[in-house]
PyMOL Python script that loads the backbone (N, CA, C, O; Angstrom):
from pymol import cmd

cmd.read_pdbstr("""\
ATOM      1  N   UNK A   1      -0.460 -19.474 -12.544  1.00  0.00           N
ATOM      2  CA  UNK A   1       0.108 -18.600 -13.575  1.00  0.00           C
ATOM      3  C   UNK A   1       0.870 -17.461 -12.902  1.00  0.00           C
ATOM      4  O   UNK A   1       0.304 -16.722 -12.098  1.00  0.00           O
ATOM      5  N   UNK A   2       2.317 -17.302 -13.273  1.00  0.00           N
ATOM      6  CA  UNK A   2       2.818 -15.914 -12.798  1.00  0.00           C
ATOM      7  C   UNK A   2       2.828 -14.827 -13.211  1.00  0.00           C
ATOM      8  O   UNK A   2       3.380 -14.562 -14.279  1.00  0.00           O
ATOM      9  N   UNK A   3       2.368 -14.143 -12.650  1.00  0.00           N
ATOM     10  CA  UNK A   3       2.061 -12.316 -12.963  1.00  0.00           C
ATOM     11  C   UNK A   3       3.117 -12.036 -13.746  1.00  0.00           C
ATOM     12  O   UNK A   3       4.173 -12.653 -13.609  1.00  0.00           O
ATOM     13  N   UNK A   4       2.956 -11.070 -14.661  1.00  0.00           N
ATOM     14  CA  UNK A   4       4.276 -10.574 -15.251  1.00  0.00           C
ATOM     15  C   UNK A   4       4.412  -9.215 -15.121  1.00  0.00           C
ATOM     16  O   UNK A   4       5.473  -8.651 -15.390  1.00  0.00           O
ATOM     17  N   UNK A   5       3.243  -8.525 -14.656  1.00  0.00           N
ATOM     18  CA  UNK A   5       3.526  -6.705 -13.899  1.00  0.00           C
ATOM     19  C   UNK A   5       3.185  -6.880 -12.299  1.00  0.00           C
ATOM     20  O   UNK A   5       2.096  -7.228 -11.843  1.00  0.00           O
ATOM     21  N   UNK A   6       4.220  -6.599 -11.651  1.00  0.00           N
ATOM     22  CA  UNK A   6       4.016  -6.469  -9.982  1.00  0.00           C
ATOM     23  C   UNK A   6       3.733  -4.655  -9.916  1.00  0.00           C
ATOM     24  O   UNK A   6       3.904  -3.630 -10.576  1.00  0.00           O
ATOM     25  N   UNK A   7       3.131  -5.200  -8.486  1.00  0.00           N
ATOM     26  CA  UNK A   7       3.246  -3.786  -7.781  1.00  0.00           C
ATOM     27  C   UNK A   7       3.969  -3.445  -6.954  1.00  0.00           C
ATOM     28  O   UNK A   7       4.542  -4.394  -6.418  1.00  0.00           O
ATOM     29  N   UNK A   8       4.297  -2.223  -6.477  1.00  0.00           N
ATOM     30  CA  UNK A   8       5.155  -1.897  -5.486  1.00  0.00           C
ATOM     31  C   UNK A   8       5.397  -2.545  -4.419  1.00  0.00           C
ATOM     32  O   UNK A   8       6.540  -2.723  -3.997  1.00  0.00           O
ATOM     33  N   UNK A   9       3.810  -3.193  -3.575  1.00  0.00           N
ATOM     34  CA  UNK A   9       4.490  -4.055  -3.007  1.00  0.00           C
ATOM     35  C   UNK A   9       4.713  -5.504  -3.335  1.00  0.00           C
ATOM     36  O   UNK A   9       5.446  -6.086  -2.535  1.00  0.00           O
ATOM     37  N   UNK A  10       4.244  -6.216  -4.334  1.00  0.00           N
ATOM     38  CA  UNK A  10       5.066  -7.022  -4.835  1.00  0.00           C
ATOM     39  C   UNK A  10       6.569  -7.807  -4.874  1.00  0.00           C
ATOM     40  O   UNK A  10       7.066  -8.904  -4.620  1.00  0.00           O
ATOM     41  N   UNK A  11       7.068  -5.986  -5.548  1.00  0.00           N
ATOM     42  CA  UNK A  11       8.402  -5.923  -5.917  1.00  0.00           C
ATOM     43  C   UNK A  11       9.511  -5.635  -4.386  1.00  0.00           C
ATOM     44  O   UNK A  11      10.662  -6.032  -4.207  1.00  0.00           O
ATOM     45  N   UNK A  12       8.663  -4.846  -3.511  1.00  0.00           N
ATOM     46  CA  UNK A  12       9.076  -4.701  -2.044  1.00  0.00           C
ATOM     47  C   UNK A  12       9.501  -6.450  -1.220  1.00  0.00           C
ATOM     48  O   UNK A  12      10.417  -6.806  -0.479  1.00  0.00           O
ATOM     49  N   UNK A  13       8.459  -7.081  -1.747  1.00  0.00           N
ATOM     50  CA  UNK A  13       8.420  -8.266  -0.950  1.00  0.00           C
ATOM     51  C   UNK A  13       9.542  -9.325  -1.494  1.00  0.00           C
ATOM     52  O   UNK A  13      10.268 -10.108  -0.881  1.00  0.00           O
ATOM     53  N   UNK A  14       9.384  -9.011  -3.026  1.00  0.00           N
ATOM     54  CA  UNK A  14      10.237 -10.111  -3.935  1.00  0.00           C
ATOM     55  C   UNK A  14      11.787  -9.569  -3.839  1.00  0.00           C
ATOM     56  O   UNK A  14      12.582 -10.406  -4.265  1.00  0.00           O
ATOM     57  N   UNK A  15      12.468  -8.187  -3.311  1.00  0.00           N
ATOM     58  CA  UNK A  15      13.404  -7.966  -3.232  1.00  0.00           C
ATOM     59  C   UNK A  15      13.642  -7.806  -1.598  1.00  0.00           C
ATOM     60  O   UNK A  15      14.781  -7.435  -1.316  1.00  0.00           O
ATOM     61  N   UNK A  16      12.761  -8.022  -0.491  1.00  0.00           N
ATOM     62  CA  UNK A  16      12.774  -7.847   0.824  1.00  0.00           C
ATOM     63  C   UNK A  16      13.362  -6.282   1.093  1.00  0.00           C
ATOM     64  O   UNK A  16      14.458  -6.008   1.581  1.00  0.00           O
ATOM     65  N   UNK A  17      12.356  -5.362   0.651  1.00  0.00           N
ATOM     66  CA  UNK A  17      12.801  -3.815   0.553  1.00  0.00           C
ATOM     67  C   UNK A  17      10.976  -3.445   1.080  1.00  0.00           C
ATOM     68  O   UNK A  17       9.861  -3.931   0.892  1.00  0.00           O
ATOM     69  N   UNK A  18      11.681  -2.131   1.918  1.00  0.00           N
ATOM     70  CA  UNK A  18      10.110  -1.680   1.892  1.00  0.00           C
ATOM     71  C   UNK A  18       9.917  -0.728   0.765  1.00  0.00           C
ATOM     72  O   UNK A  18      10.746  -0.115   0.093  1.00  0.00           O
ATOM     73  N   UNK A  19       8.214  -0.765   0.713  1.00  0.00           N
ATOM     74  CA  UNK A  19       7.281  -0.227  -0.447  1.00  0.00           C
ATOM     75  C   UNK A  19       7.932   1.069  -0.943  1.00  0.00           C
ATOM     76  O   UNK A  19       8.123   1.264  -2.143  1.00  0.00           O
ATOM     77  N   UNK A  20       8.306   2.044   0.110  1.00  0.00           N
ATOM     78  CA  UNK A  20       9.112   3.438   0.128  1.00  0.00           C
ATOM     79  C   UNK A  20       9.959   3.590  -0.703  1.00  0.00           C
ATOM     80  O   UNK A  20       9.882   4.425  -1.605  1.00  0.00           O
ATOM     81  N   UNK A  21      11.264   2.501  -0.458  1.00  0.00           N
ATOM     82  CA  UNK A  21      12.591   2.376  -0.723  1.00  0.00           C
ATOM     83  C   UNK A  21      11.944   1.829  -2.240  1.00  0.00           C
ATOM     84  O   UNK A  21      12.105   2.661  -3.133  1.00  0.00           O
ATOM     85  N   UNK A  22      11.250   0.582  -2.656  1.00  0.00           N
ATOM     86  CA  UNK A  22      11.194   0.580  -4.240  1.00  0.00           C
ATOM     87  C   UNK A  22      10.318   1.884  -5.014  1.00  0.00           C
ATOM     88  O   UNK A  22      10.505   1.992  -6.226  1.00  0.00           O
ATOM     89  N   UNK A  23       9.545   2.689  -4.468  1.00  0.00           N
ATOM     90  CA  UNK A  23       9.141   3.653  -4.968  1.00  0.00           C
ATOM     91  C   UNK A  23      10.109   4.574  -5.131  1.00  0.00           C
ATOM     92  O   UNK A  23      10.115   5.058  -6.263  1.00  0.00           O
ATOM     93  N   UNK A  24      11.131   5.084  -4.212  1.00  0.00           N
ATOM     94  CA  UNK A  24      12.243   5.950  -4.396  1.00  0.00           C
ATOM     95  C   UNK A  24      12.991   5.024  -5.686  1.00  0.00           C
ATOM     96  O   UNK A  24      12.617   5.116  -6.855  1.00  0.00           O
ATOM     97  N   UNK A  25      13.696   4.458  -5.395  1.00  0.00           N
ATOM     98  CA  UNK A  25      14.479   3.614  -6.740  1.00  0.00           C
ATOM     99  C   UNK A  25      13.763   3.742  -8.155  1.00  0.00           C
ATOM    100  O   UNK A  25      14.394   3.700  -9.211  1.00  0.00           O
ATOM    101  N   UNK A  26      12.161   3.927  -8.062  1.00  0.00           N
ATOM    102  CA  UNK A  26      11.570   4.132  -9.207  1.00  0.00           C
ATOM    103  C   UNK A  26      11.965   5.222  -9.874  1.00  0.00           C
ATOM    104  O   UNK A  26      12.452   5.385 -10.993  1.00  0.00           O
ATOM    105  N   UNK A  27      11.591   6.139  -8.759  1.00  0.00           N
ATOM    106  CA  UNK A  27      11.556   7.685  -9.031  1.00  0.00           C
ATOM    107  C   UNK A  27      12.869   8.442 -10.128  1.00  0.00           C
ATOM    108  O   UNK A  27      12.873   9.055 -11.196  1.00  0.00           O
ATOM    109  N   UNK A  28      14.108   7.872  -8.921  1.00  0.00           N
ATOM    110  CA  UNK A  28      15.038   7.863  -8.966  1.00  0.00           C
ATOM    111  C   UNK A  28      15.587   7.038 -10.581  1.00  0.00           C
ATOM    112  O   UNK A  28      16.656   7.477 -11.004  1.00  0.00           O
ATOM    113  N   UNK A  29      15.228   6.441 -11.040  1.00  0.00           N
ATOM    114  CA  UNK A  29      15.246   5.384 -12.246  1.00  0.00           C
ATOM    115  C   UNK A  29      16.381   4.719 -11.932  1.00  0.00           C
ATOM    116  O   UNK A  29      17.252   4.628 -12.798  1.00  0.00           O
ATOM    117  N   UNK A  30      16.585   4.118 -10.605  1.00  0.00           N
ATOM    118  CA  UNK A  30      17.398   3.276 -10.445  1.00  0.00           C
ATOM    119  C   UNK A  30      17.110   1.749 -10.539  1.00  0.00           C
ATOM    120  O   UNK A  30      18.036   0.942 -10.621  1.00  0.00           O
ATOM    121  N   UNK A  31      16.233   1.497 -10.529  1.00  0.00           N
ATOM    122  CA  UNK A  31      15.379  -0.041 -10.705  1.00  0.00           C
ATOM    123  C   UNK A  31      14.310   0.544 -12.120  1.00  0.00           C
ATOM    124  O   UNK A  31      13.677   1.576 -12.342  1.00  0.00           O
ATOM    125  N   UNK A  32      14.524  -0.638 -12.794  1.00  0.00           N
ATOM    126  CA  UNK A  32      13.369  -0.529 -14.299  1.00  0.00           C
ATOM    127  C   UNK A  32      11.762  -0.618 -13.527  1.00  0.00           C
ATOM    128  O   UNK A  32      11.481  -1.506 -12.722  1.00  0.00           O
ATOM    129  N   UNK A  33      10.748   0.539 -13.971  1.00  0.00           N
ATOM    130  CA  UNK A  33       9.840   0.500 -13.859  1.00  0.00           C
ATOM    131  C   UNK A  33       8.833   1.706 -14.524  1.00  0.00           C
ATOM    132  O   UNK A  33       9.419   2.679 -14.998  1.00  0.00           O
ATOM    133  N   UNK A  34       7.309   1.684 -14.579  1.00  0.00           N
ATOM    134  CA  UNK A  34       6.832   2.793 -15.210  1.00  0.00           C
ATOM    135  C   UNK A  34       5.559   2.948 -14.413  1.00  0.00           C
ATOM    136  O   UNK A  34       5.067   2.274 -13.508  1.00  0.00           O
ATOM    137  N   UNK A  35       5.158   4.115 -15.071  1.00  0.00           N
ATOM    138  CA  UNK A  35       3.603   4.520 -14.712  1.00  0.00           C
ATOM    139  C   UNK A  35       2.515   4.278 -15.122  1.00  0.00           C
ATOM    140  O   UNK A  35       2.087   4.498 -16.255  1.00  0.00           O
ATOM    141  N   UNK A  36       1.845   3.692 -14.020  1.00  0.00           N
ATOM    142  CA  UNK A  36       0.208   3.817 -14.490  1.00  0.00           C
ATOM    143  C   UNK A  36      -0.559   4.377 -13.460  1.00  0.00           C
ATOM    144  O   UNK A  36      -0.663   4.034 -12.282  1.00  0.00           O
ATOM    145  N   UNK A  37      -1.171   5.451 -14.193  1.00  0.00           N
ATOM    146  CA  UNK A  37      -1.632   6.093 -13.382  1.00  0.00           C
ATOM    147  C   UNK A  37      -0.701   7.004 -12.505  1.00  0.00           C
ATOM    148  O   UNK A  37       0.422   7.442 -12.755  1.00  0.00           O
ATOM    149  N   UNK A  38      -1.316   7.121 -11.659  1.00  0.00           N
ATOM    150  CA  UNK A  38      -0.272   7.309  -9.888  1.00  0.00           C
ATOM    151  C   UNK A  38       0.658   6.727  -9.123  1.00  0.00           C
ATOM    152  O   UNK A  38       1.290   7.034  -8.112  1.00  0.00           O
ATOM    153  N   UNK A  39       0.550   5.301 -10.255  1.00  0.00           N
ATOM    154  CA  UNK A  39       1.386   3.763  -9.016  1.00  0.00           C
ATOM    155  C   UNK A  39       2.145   3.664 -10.409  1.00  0.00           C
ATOM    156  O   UNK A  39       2.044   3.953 -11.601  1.00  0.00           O
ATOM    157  N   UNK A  40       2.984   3.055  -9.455  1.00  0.00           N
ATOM    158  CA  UNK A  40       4.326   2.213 -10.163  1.00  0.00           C
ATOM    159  C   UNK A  40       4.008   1.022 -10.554  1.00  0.00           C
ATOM    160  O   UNK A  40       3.335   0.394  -9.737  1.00  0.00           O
ATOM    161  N   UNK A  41       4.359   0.290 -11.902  1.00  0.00           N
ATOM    162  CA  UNK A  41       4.587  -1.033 -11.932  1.00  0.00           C
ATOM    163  C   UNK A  41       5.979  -1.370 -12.434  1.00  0.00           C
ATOM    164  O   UNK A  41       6.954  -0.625 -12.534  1.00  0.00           O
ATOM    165  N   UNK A  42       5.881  -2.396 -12.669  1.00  0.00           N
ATOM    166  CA  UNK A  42       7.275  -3.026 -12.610  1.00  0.00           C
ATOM    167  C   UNK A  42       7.010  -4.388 -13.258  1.00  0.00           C
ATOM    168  O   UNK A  42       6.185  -5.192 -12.826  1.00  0.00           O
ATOM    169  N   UNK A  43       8.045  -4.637 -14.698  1.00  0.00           N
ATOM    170  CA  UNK A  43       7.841  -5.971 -15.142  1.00  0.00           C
ATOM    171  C   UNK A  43       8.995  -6.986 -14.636  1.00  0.00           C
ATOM    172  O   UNK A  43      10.218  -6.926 -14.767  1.00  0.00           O
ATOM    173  N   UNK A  44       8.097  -8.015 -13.963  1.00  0.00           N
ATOM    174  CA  UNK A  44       8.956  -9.127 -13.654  1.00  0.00           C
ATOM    175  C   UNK A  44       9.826  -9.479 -14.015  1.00  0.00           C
ATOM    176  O   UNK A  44      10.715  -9.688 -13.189  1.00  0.00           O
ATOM    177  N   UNK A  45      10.174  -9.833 -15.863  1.00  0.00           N
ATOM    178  CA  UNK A  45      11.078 -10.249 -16.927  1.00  0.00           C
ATOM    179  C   UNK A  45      12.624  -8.967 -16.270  1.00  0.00           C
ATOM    180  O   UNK A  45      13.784  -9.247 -15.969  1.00  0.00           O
ATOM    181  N   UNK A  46      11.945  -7.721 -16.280  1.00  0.00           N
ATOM    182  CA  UNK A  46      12.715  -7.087 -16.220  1.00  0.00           C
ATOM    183  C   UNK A  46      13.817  -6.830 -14.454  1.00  0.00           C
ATOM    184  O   UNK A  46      15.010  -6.757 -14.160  1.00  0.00           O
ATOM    185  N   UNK A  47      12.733  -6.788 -13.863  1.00  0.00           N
ATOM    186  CA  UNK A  47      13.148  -6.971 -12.631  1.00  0.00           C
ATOM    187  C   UNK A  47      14.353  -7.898 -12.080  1.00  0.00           C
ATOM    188  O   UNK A  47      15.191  -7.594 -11.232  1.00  0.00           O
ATOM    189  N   UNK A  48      14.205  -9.179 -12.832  1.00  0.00           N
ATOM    190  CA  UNK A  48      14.982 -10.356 -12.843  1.00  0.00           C
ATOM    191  C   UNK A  48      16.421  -9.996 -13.353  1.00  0.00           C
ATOM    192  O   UNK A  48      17.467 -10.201 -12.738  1.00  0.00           O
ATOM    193  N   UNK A  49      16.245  -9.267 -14.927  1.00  0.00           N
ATOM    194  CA  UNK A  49      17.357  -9.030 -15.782  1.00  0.00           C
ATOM    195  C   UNK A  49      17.794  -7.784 -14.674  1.00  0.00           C
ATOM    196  O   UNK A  49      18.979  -7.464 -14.592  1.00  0.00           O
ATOM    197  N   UNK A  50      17.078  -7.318 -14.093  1.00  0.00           N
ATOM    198  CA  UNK A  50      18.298  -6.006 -13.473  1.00  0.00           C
ATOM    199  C   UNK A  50      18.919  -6.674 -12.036  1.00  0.00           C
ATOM    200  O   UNK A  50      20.050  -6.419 -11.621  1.00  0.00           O
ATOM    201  N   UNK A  51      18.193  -7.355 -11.528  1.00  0.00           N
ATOM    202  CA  UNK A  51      19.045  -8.221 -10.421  1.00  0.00           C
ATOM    203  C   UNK A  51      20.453  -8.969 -10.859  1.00  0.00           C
ATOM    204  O   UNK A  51      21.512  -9.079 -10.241  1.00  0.00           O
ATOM    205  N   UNK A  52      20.084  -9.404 -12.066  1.00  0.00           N
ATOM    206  CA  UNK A  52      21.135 -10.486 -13.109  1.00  0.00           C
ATOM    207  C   UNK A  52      22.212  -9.570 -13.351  1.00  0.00           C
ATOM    208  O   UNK A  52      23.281 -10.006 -12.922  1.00  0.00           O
ATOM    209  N   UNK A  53      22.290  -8.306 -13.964  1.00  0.00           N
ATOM    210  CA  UNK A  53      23.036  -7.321 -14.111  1.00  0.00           C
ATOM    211  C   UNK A  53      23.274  -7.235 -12.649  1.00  0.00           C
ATOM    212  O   UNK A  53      23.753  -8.294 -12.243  1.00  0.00           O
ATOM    213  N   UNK A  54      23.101  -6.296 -11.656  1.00  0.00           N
ATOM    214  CA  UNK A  54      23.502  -5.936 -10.302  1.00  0.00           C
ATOM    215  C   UNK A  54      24.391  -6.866 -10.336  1.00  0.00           C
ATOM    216  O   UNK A  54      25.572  -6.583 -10.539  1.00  0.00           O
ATOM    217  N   UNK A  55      23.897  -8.370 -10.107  1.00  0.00           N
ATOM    218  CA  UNK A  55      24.945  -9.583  -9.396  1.00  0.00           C
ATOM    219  C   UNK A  55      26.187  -9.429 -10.375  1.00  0.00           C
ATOM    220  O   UNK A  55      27.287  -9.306  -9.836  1.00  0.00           O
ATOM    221  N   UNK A  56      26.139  -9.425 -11.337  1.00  0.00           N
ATOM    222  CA  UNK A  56      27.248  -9.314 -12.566  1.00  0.00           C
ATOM    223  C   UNK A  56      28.107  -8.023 -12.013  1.00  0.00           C
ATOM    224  O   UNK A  56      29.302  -7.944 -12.296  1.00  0.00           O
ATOM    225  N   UNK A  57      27.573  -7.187 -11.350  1.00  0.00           N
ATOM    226  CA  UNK A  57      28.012  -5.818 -11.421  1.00  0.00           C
ATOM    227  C   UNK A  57      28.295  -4.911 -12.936  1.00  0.00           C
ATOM    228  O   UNK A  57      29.128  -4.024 -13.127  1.00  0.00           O
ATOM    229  N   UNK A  58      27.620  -5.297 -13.580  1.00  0.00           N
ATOM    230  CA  UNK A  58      27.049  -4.478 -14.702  1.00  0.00           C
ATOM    231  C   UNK A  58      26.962  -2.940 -14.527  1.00  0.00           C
ATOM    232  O   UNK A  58      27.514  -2.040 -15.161  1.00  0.00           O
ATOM    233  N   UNK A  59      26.054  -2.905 -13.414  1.00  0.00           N
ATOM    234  CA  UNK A  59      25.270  -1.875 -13.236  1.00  0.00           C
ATOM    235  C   UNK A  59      26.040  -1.537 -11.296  1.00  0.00           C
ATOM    236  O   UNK A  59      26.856  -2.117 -10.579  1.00  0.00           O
ATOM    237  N   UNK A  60      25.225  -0.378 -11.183  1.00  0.00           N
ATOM    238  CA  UNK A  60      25.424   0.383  -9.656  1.00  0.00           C
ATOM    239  C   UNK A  60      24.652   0.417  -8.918  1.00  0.00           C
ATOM    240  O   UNK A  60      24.853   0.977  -7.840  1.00  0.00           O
TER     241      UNK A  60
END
""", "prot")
cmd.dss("prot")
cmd.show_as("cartoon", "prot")
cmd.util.cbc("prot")
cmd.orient("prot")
């Protein structure tokens, strides 16, 4: 079954970025993601659609 909320490093591994760099992008609200707690998550569905956009150049 595939996860549908990653974690930071998760999303580090699935975009070949370190943990840092997707936490800044969070911060930053440059990559879709939210809070729980103290940590970041990040939904997969969404993750995908903002890569899909990027490649499109949709987005920056």
């Amino acid at each position: 079954m595939e996860r549908d909320i990653l974690t930071t490093k998760d999303v580090a591994a699935y975009l070949k970025l370190h943990p840092f760099t997707v936490k800044k992008f969070a911060r930053q609200k440059k990559i879709p993601a939210f809070k729980l707690g103290a940590d970041w998550r990040f939904s997969k569905k969404r993750i995908d659609d903002w890569i899909d956009k990027k490649m499109r150049g949709d987005i920056k």
